[in-house]
C-alpha positions as CSV (number, residue, x, y, z in Angstrom):
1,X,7.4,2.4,-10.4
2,X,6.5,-1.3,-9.9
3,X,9.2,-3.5,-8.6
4,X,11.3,-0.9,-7.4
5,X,11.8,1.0,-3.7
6,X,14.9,2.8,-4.3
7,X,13.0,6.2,-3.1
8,X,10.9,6.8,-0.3
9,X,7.4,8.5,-1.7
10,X,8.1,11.4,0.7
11,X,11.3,11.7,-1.5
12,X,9.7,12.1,-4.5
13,X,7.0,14.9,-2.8
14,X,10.2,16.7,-2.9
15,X,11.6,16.4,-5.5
16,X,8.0,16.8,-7.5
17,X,6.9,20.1,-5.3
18,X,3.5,18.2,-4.5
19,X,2.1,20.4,-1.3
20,X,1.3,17.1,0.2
21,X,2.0,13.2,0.5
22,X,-1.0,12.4,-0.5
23,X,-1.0,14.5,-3.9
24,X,2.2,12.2,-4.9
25,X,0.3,9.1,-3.9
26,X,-2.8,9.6,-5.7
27,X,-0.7,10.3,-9.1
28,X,2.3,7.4,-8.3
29,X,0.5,4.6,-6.5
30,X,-1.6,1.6,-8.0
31,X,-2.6,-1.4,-7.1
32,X,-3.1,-4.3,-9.7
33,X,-5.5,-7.1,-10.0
34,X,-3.1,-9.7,-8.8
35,X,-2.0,-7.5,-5.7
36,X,-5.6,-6.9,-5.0
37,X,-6.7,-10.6,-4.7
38,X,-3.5,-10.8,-2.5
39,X,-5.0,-7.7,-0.3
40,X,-8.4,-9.3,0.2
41,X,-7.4,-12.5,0.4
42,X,-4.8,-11.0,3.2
43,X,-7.4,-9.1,5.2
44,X,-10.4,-11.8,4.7
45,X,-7.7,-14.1,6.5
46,X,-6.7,-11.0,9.2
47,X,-10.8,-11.2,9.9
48,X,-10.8,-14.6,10.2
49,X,-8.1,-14.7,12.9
50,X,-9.7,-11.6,14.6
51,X,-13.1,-13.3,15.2
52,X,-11.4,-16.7,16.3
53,X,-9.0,-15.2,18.9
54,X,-5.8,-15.6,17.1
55,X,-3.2,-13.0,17.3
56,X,-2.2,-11.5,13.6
57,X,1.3,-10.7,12.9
């Protein structure tokens, strides 16, 4: 499902039956390597403006 957000994942829950979100987003969500350089490099940088006073947004 990469690339597209044409259904909300509490959508599909329905529509699949699961008994819970999290169910559907243990099978349906991933993360890659490239979006989880962008993560870390995302909350090293959240951190960094936590511990210097700067507001994140």
């Amino acid at each position: 499902m990469k690339g597209t957000h044409m259904f909300d994942l509490k959508d599909i829950q329905a529509q699949l039956g699961h008994s819970s979100i999290q169910i559907t987003m243990d099978i349906y969500t991933h993360i890659d390597e490239e979006q989880n350089q962008k993560v870390s490099g995302w909350l090293a940088g959240g951190v960094n403006d936590l511990l210097s006073g700067r507001q994140i947004h």
